[in-house]
N, C-alpha and C positions, 0 to 999 in steps of 0.2 A: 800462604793462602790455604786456605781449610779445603781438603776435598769433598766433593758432595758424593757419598756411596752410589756406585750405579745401581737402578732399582732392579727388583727381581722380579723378571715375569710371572705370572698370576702360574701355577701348574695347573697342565691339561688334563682332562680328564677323555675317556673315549666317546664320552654323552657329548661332550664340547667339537669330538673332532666326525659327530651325526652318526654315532653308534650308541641304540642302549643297549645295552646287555637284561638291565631287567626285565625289559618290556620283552625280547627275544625269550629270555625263562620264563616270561608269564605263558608266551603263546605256546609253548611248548605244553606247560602244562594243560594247554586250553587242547590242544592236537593230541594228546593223550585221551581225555574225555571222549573224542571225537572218534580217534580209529579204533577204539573198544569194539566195537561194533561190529566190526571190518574181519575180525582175526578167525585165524583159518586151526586146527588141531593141529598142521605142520610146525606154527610159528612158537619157537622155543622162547625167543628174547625176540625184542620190538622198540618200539621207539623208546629211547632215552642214553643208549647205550652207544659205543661207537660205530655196532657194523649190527645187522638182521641178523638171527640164527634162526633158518628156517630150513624142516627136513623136507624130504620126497615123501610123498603119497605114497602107500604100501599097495595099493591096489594097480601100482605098474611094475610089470614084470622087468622089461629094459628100459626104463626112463631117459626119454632125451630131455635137456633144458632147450628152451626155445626162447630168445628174449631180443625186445625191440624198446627203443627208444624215439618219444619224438615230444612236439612242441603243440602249441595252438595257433601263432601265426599272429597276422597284425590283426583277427577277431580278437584279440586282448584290446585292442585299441579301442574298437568299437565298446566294447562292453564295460571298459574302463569310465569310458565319457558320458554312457548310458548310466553307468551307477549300478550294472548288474551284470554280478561278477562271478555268483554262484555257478549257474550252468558250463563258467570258465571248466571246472573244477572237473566237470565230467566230460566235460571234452577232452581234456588231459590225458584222461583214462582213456577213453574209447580212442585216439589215435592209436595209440598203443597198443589196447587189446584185441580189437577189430582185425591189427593187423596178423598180430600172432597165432590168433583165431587161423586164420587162412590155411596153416601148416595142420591144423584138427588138433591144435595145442590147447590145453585148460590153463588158463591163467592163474598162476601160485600166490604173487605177492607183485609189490608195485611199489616203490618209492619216488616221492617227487623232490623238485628242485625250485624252490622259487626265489625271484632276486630282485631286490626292490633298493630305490635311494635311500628311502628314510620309511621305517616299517612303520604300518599303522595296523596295531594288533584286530582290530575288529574288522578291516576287510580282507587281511589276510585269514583270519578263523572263518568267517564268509566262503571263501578260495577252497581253503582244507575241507570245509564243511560238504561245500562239491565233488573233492577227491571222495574222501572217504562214500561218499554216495555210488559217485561209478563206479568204487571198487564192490561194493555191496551188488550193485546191478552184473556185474561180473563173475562173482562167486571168486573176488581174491580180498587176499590181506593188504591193506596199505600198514607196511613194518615201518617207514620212517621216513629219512627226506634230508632234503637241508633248506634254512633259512639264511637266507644270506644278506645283509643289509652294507649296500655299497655308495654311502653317498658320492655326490659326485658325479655316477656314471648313469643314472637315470634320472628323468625328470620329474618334480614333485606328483607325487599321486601314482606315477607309473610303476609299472612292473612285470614279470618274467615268467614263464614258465617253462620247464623240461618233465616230461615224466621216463620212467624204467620201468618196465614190465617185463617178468621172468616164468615164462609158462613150458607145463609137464607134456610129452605125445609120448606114446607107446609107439617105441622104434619101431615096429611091423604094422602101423597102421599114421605112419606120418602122410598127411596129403601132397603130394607135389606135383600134380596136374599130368605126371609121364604117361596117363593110363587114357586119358583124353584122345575123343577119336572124333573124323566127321561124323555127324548127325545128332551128336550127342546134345542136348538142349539147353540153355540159359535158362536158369530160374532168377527174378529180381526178388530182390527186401528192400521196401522203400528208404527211403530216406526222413531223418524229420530236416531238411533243409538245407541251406549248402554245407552243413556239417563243420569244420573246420577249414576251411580250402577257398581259395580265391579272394580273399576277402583283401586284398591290397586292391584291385578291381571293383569289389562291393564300395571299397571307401571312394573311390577313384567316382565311380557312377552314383555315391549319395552325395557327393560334393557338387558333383556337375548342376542335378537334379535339384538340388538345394529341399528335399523333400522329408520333413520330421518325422523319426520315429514311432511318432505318435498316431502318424496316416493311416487310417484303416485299409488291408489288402486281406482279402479271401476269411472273412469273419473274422481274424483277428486285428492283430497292427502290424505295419512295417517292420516293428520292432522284432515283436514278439518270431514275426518268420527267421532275420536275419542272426539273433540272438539263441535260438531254438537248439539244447544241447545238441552234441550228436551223438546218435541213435547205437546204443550196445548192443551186438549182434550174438555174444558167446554163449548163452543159457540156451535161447531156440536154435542155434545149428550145436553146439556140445550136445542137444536130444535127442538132435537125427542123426549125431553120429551113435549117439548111446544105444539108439533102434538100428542099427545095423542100416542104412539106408545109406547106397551107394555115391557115396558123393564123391566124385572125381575128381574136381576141383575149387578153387573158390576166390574171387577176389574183393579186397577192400577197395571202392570206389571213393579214392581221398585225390591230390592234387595231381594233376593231368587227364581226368573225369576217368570216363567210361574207354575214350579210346588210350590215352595210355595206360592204365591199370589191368581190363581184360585182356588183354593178350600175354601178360604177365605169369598168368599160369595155364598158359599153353604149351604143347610140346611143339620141334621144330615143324612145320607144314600143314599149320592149325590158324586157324583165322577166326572172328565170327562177323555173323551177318544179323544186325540186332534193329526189332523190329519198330518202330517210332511210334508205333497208331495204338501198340499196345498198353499206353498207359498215357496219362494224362498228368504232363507235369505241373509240378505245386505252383500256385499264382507268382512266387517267386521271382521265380526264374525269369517267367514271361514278364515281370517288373523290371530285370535285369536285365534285361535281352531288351525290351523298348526305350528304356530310360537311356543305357549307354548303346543304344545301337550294335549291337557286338553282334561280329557275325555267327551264323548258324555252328560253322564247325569250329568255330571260339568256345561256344558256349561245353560243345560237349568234348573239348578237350581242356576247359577249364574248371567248369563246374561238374557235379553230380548229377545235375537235373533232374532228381527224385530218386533217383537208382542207390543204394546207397552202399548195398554188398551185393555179392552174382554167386551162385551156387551151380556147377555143373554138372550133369546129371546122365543116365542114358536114359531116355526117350518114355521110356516104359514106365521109370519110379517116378517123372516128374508130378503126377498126379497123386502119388500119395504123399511126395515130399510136401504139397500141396496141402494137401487137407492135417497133416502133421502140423504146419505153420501155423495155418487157419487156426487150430486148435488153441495155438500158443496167441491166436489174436493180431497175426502176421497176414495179411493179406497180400502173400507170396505172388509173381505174374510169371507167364512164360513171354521172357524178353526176346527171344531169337535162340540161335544154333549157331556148332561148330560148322566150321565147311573148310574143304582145303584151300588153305592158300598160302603161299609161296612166303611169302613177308610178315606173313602174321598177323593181319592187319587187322581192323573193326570196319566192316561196310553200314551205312546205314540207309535202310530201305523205307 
């Protein structure tokens, strides 16, 4: 009897096993065009290569590196489903640089991380298109990144974000709040919205609420509030430090709000006491706060409620730090004061 040949499998290719490789070189070359833009005189080599070569700024005498990593949260989700992904991009950024900011560090350079099932070059160039923008709002370089396309482990349409941020202080002038005393003043920088933060909550209360993006809330839309990048804080406070203006300390008001982040750069037997009546938070929040019923001291230990960075001050510069902002088009408030307290806590009056 004649044997019948066993047939040979068809060969696989990596496009067959939900990887292109071309489409990944195109974007690349597309993320080139893009961070052009971006690049700082430090930056020697930049995207295409295997690692950033970027030097130190010659105008710091003992250079420290200062560098933070973080994400954007399940606000990917929302902004996914919306179909608006761009402002994703500078969120990325401002997690990261906001924070670094804190220490009176200048942001150098930045590389991201994004990671998707099955890559679709035009909204992740969309994605980048945002990075490279907050790095510009920043005064750093976006050097590179990685693209990683993992089918499989995400579901169609979705996708990832991580960014890296590596920022320069001059060792004799790093901020670390030790110098913080009672009376010393809170200065606010609003927020543009809940910034990055809570937003597993935000979906939790648009679900309930069953209420479209499309609802108009405080002259805009619903959307537009909950989608609203978050706000770069490092060119207007890198000014006042540039003007010698005594800033004590400083916090990024990201996830745990106002009460776990300020007391953050407090020294031991520092508290503050921050005042409620002194600003009027964005329609927001009050959207948030009725829809999900969430209690008072939920809200401002999970959201931002308009605050969005805290600048510490003594008593006396608050008013010029003030009109300094002003200047910059920062309609800076005085949020409350130090005072002693034992735990460290946030009162709110």
């Amino acid at each position: 009897m004649k044997k019948i040949p066993a047939r040979t499998p068809p060969a696989l290719t990596y496009r067959d096993a939900g990887v292109d490789i071309e489409e990944g070189d195109a974007l690349v070359d597309d993320i080139k065009k893009i961070v052009r833009a971006t690049r700082r005189p430090e930056v020697l080599a930049g995207v295409g290569g295997f690692g950033a070569l970027v030097g130190l700024p010659k105008k710091y005498r003992q250079p420290v590196l200062v560098s933070g990593t973080d994400g954007v949260g399940t606000k990917l989700k929302l902004g996914i489903e919306a179909g608006r992904v761009e402002g994703l991009g500078q969120d990325l950024v401002a997690m990261c640089v906001n924070d670094v900011l804190v220490s009176g560090a200048e942001p150098l350079f930045f590389l991201d991380y994004f990671a998707t099932g099955r890559l679709e070059r035009a909204v992740a160039a969309r994605v980048i298109k945002g990075i490279a923008h907050g790095c510009k709002l920043a005064g750093c370089a976006l050097v590179g990144g990685e693209t990683a396309e993992m089918p499989g482990l995400y579901a169609d349409g979705d996708f990832d974000l991580a960014g890296f941020c590596v920022a320069v202080a001059e060792k004799s002038r790093i901020i670390d709040g030790s110098a913080i005393k009672p009376g010393d003043v809170l200065l606010a920088l609003p927020s543009s919205g809940p910034h990055s933060n809570g937003y597993s909550l935000i979906r939790r209360i648009l679900a309930r609420s069953g209420a479209p993006l499309e609802q108009p809330l405080g002259g805009a839309t619903l959307g537009d509030a909950l989608l609203a990048p978050t706000h770069i804080y490092v060119k207007p406070v890198l000014k006042l430090l540039a003007a010698r203006l005594p800033i004590l300390g400083m916090a990024h008001i990201t996830g745990g709000g106002i009460t776990g982040n300020l007391p953050r750069c407090f020294p031991k037997g520092c508290g503050a006491v921050v005042d409620t009546a002194s600003w009027r938070r964005p329609p927001v929040f009050d959207w948030l706060q009725q829809q999900g019923a969430v209690e008072q001291d939920e809200m401002w230990r999970v959201f931002n409620c308009g605050v969005g960075f805290v600048l510490v001050l003594p008593r006396r510069k608050a008013a010029e730090a003030q009109a300094a902002l002003r200047r910059q088009r920062i309609a800076a408030w005085m949020v409350g004061e130090v005072v002693k307290d034992r735990k460290g806590e946030v009162r709110y009056v």
